[in-house]
C-alpha positions in Angstrom: 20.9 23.7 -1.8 19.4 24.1 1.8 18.7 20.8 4.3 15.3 20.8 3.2 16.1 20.7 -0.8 18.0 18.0 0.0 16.0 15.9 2.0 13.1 16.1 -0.9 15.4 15.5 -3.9 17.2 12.7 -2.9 13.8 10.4 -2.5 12.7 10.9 -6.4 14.5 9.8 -9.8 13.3 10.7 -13.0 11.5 8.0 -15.2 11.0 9.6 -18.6 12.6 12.6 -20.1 10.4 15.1 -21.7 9.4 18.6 -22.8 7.7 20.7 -20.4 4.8 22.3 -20.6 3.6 25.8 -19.6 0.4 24.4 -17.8 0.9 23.0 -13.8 2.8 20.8 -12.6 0.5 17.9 -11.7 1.5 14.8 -9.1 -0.7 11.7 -10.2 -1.2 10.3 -6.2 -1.8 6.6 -5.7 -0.5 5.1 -2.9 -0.1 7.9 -0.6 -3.5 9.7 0.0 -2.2 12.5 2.8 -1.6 16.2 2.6 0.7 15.8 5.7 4.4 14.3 5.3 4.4 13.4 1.6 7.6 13.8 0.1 6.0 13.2 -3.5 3.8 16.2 -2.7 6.3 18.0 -1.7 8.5 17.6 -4.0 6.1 18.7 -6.6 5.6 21.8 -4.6 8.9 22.4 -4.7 9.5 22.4 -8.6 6.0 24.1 -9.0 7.6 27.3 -6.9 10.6 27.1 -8.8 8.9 27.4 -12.0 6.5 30.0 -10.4 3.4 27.0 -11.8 0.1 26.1 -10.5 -0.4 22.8 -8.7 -3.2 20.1 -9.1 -3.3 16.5 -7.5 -5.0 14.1 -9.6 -6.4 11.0 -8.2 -7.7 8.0 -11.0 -10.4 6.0 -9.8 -10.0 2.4 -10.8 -13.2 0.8 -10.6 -12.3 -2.4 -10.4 -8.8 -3.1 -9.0 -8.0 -6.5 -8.0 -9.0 -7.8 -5.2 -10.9 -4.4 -3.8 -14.5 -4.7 -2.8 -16.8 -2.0 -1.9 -15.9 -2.3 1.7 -11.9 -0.7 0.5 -13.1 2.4 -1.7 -15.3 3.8 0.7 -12.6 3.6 3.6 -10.4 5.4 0.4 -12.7 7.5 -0.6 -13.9 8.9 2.6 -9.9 9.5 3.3 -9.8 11.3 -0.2 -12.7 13.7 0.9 -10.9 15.2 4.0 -7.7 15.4 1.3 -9.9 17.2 -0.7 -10.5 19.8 2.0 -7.4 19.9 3.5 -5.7 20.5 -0.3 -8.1 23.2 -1.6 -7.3 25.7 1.8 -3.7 25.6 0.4 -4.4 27.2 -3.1 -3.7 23.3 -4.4 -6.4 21.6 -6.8 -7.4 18.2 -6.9 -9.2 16.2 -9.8 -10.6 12.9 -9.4 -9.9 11.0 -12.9 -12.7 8.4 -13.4 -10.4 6.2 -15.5 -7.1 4.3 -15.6 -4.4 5.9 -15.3 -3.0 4.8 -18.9 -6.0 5.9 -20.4 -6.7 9.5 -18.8 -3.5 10.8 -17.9 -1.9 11.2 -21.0 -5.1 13.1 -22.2 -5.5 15.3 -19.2 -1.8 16.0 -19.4 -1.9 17.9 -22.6 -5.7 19.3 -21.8 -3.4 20.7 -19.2 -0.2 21.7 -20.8 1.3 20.5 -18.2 5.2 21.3 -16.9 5.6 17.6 -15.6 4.6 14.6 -14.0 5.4 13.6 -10.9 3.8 10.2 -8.9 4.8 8.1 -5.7 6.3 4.9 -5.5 4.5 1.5 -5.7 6.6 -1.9 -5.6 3.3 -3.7 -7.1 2.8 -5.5 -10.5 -0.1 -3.3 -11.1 1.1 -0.2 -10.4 4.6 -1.0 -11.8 2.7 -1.6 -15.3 0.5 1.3 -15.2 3.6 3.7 -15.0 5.4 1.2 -18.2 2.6 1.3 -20.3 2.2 5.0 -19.4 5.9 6.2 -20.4 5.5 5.9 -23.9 2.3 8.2 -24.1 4.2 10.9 -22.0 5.9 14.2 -23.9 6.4 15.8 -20.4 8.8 14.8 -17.7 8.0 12.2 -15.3 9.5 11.8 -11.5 9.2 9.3 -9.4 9.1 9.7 -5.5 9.1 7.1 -2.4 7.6 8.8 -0.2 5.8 5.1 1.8 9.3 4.0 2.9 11.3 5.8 5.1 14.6 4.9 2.8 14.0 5.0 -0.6 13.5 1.2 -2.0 15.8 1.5 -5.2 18.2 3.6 -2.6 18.1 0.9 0.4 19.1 -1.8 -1.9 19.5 -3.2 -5.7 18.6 -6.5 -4.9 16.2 -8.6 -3.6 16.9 -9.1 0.1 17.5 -12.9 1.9 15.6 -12.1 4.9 15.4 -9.3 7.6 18.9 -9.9 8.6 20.3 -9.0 5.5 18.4 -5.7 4.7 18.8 -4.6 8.4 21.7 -3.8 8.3 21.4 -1.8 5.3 18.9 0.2 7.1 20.7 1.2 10.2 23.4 2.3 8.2 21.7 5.2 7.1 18.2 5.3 8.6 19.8 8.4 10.6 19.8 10.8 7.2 16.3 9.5 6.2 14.6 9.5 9.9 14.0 13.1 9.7 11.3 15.6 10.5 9.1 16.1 7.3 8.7 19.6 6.5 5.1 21.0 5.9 2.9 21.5 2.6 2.8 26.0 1.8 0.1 27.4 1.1 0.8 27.5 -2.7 1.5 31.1 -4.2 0.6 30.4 -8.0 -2.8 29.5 -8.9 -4.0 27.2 -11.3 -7.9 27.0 -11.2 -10.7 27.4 -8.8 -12.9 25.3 -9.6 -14.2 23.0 -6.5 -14.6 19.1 -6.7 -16.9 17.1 -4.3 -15.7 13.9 -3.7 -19.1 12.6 -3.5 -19.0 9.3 -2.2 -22.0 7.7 -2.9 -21.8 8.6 -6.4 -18.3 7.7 -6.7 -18.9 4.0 -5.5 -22.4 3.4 -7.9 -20.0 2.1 -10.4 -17.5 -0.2 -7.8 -17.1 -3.8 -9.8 -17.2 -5.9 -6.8 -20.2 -4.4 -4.5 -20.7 -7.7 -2.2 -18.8 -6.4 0.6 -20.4 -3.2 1.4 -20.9 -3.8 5.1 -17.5 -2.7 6.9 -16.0 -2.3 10.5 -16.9 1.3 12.0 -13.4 2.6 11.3 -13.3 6.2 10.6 -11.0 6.8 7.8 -8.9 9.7 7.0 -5.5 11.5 7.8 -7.2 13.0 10.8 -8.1 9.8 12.7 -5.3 8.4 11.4 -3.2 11.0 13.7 -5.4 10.7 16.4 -5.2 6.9 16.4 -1.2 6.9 16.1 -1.2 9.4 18.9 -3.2 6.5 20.8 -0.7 4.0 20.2 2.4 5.7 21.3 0.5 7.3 24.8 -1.3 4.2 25.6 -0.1 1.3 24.4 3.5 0.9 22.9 5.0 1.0 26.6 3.4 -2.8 26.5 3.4 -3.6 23.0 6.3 -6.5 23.6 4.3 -8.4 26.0 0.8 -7.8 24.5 1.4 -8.1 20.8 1.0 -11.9 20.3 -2.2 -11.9 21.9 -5.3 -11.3 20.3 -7.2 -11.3 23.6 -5.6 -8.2 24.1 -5.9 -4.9 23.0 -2.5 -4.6 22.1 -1.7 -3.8 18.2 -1.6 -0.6 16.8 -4.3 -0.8 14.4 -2.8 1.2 12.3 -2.0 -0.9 9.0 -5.8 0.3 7.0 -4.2 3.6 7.9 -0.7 2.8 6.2 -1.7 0.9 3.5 -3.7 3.9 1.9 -1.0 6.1 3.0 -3.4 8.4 5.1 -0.3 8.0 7.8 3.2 8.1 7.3 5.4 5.8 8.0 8.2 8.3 8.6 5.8 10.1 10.7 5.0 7.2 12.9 8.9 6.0 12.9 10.0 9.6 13.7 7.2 10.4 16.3 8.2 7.0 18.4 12.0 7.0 17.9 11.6 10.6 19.6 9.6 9.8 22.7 10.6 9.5 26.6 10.2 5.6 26.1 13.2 3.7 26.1 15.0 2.5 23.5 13.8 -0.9 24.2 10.5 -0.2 24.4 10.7 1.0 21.7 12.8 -1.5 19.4 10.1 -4.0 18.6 7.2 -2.2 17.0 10.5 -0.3 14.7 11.3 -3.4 13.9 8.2 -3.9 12.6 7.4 -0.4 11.4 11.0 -0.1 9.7 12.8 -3.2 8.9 9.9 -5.5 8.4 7.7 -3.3 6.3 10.8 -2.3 3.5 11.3 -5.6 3.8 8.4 -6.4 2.0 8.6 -3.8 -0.2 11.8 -4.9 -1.5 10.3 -8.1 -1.9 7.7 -6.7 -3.5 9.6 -4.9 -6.1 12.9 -7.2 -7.0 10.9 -10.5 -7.2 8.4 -10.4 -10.2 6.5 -13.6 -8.8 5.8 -12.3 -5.1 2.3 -13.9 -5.8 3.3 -17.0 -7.2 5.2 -20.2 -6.2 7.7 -19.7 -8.4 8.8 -16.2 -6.0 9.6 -18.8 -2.9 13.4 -19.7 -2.1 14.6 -22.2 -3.8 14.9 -24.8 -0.5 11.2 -23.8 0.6 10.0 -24.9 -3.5 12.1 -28.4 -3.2 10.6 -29.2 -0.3 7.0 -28.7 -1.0 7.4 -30.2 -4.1 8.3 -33.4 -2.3 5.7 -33.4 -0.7 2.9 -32.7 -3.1 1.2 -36.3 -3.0 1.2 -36.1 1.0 -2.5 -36.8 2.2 -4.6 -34.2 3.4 -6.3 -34.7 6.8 -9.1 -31.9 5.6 -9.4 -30.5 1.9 -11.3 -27.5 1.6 -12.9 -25.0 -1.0 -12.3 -21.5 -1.7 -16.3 -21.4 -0.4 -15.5 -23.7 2.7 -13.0 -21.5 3.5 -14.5 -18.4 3.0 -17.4 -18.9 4.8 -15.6 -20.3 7.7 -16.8 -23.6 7.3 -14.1 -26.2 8.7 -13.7 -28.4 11.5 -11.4 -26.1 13.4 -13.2 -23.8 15.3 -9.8 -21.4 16.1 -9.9 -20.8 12.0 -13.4 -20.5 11.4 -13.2 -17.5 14.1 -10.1 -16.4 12.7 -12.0 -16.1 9.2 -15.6 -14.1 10.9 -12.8 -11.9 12.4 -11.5 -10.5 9.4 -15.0 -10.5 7.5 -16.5 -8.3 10.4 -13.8 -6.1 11.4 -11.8 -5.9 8.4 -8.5 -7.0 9.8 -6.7 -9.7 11.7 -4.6 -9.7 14.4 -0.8 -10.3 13.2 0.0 -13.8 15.2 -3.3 -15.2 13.8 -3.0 -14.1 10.3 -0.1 -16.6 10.4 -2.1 -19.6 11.9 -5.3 -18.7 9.4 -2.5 -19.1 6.3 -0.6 -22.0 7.2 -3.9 -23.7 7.9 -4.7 -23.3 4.3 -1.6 -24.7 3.1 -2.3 -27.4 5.2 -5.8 -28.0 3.9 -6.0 -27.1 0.2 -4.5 -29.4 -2.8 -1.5 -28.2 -3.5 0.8 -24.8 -2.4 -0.6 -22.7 -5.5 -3.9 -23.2 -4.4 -2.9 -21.9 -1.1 -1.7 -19.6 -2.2 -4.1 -18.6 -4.0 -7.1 -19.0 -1.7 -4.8 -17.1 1.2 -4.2 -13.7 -1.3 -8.1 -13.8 -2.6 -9.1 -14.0 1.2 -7.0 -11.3 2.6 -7.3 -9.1 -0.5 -11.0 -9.4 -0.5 -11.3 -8.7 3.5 -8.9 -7.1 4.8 -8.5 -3.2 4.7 -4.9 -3.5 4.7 -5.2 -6.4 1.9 -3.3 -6.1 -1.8 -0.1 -4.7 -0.2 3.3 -5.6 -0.3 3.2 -6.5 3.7 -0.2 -8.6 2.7 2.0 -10.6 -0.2 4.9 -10.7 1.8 3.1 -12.3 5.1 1.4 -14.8 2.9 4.7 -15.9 1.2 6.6 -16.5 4.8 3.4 -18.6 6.0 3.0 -20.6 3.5 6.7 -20.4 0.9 9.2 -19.6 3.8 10.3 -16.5 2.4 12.3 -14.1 4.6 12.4 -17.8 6.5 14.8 -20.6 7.4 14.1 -24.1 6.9 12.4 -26.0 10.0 12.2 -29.9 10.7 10.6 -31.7 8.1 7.0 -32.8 8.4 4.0 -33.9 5.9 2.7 -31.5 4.1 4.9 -28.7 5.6 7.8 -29.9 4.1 10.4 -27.5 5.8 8.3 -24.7 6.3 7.5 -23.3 9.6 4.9 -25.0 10.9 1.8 -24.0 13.0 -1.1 -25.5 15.1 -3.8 -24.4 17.6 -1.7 -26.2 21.1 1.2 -23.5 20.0 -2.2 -20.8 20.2 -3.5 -22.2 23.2 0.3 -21.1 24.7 -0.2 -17.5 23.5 -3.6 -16.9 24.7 -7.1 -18.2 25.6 -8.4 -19.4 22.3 -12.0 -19.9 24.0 -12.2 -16.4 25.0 -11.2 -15.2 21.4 -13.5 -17.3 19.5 -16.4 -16.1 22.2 -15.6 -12.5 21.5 -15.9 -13.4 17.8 -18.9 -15.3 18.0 -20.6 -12.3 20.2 -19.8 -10.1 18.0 -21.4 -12.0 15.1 -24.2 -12.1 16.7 -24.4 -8.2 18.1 -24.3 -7.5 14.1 -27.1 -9.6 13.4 
């Protein structure tokens, strides 16, 4: 087996045993909407030459996932459209499934005759069940593939990980085999079908449970400007990305976590791109850190801890501690509505919260102010909780992800934490207020930029 074979096999494991069909082989995409570096692709490409078998990507169209508002599919499904194109001048077809998963793929399967099944990897509840429920109505094989992390999450560890110092080590250990070039998607020999789908957008979306949130940030979406944007990053901005990242006066972030999340970049990609540049190591250390160890961080979290979106998933010191202080008072007490239409008495938070409704996204220093803040002023640490998940979920592009949960759990559970000096409310967790901001950056000029943007939208 050639370097190549190799480097595809060893990210998949197989999930369900079957009998294969004479039909395609068909790879059920989820998490990773690219043509470009994805392994899971790839790897169905791979078995579909073998077998000398037609390829089809099938995509299921969940009208009303948690926590996804209008605002999310369209960013999606603008993404899925270039896909489409991009997919179709390879001799690959693609199928949009307007159904769950459970429900359609078992049916299109067998319209298919299919040879197997083959999907990506997803550490969340949702997804986690979908594939579970799914097994038992499969007769073909099914294959798994991670092809988000750069190391393989089952491979990297068994366990869930203490924090970042733990799992690091882990990483470096063999991030060398796995921080490899990514081989490109052939133009596919075998045929399956012709027939051409439009990924019609506005049709697509007529059905979208949660329409309220139509009105988004003018982000173009897609693998493309995804490229284009990572390219950006690594000319322009990484050489300062140590000094500018903490502050959200400055243009400093990558921007590039919508683009991750739906998996129209790779991670790899990114990881492989900057880990190869003139920059210094150095230079370079800090957004890996972040782009490596921090983000399969959260994804182990994500998949070894069943109650990453509950109380009950914080460490054990973190839970004793806010249980003792339960009964603390409050200075403030606010509503899921107070909160969500930025209506407190701190004007740092209230800016923090018109932020991330206009531009779908919030810089990574204040998304931990804006959730300690709401442990600080909400009833208990479930409500939080809560409140913090429905609020990033519902606004941010790069909301209901592993990162999203795993962020919200440090701020406001100390996970991947230590424990601090006791104070009320707080307990031991890390605590936060706008004098450590006003340190940082100019918290005047930040809310003005917020405020004039407001009122340029108007």
């Amino acid at each position: 087996m050639n370097r190549r074979n190799i480097d595809i096999q060893r990210r998949s494991r197989i999930l369900h045993q079957g009998q294969r069909g004479e039909g395609p082989v068909v790879y059920w995409m989820s998490r990773d909407q690219r043509v470009a570096d994805n392994w899971a692709l790839l790897w169905a490409q791979q078995e579909a030459m073998i077998r000398q078998k037609g390829l089809v990507v099938v995509f299921c169209m969940i009208p009303d996932y948690p926590g996804a508002t209008l605002r999310h599919y369209i960013f999606m499904l603008k993404g899925l459209r270039e896909l489409q194109g991009k997919i179709s001048r390879l001799n690959i077809s693609f199928r949009i499934l307007d159904k769950s998963p459970v429900e359609i793929l078992p049916i299109f399967l067998r319209e298919v005759d299919a040879h197997m099944l083959v999907s990506d990897f997803d550490p969340l509840r949702i997804k986690q069940l979908w594939k579970k429920h799914l097994i038992p109505r499969l007769t073909v094989p099914f294959y798994e593939v991670d092809t988000h992390n750069i190391i393989p999450a089952w491979v990297i560890s068994n366990k869930k990980e203490y924090a970042a110092y733990t799992i690091r080590p882990k990483i470096k250990r063999v991030l060398a085999q796995y921080l490899t070039d990514i081989p490109s998607v052939q133009h596919h020999p075998f045929n399956w079908d012709k027939v051409t789908v439009d990924v019609n957008v506005s049709r697509l979306t007529e059905n979208i449970a949660d329409q309220s949130i139509g009105k988004g940030p003018c982000l173009e979406s897609g693998e493309t400007a995804a490229m284009q944007k990572a390219v950006n990053f690594l000319t322009n901005k990484l050489k300062d990305y140590s000094d500018t990242r903490n502050n959200p006066c400055l243009d400093g972030q990558s921007g590039l976590s919508p683009y991750l999340h739906f998996g129209q970049l790779s991670g790899q990609r990114l990881a492989y791109m900057i880990s190869r540049s003139e920059l210094p190591e150095d230079t370079q250390a800090t957004f890996l850190e972040e782009l490596i160890v921090r983000r399969e961080l959260s994804d182990n979290f994500c998949y070894y801890e069943p109650a990453y979106d509950s109380f009950e998933g914080f460490p054990e010191w973190a839970r004793k501690s806010l249980d003792l202080h339960r009964n603390d008072k409050r200075d403030y007490l606010y509503s899921l509505a107070d909160l969500e239409e930025g209506n407190t008495h701190d004007k740092l938070w209230n800016a923090c919260q018109q932020d991330l409704i206009q531009s779908g996204k919030l810089h990574g220093y204040l998304r931990m102010y804006w959730a300690k803040k709401i442990l600080e002023w909400t009833a208990d640490p479930e409500t939080a909780l809560e409140c913090a998940i429905i609020l990033n979920d519902r606004y941010s592009l790069d909301g209901r992800d592993p990162s999203g949960y795993t962020g919200i759990a440090w701020s406001i559970g100390g996970v991947h934490d230590r424990a601090w000096r006791e104070r009320a409310v707080f307990g031991k967790v890390r605590y936060m207020n706008a004098a450590g901001c006003r340190r940082k950056f100019d918290v005047d000029s930040y809310i003005g930029s917020v405020l004039n943007r407001e009122n340029d939208q108007r």
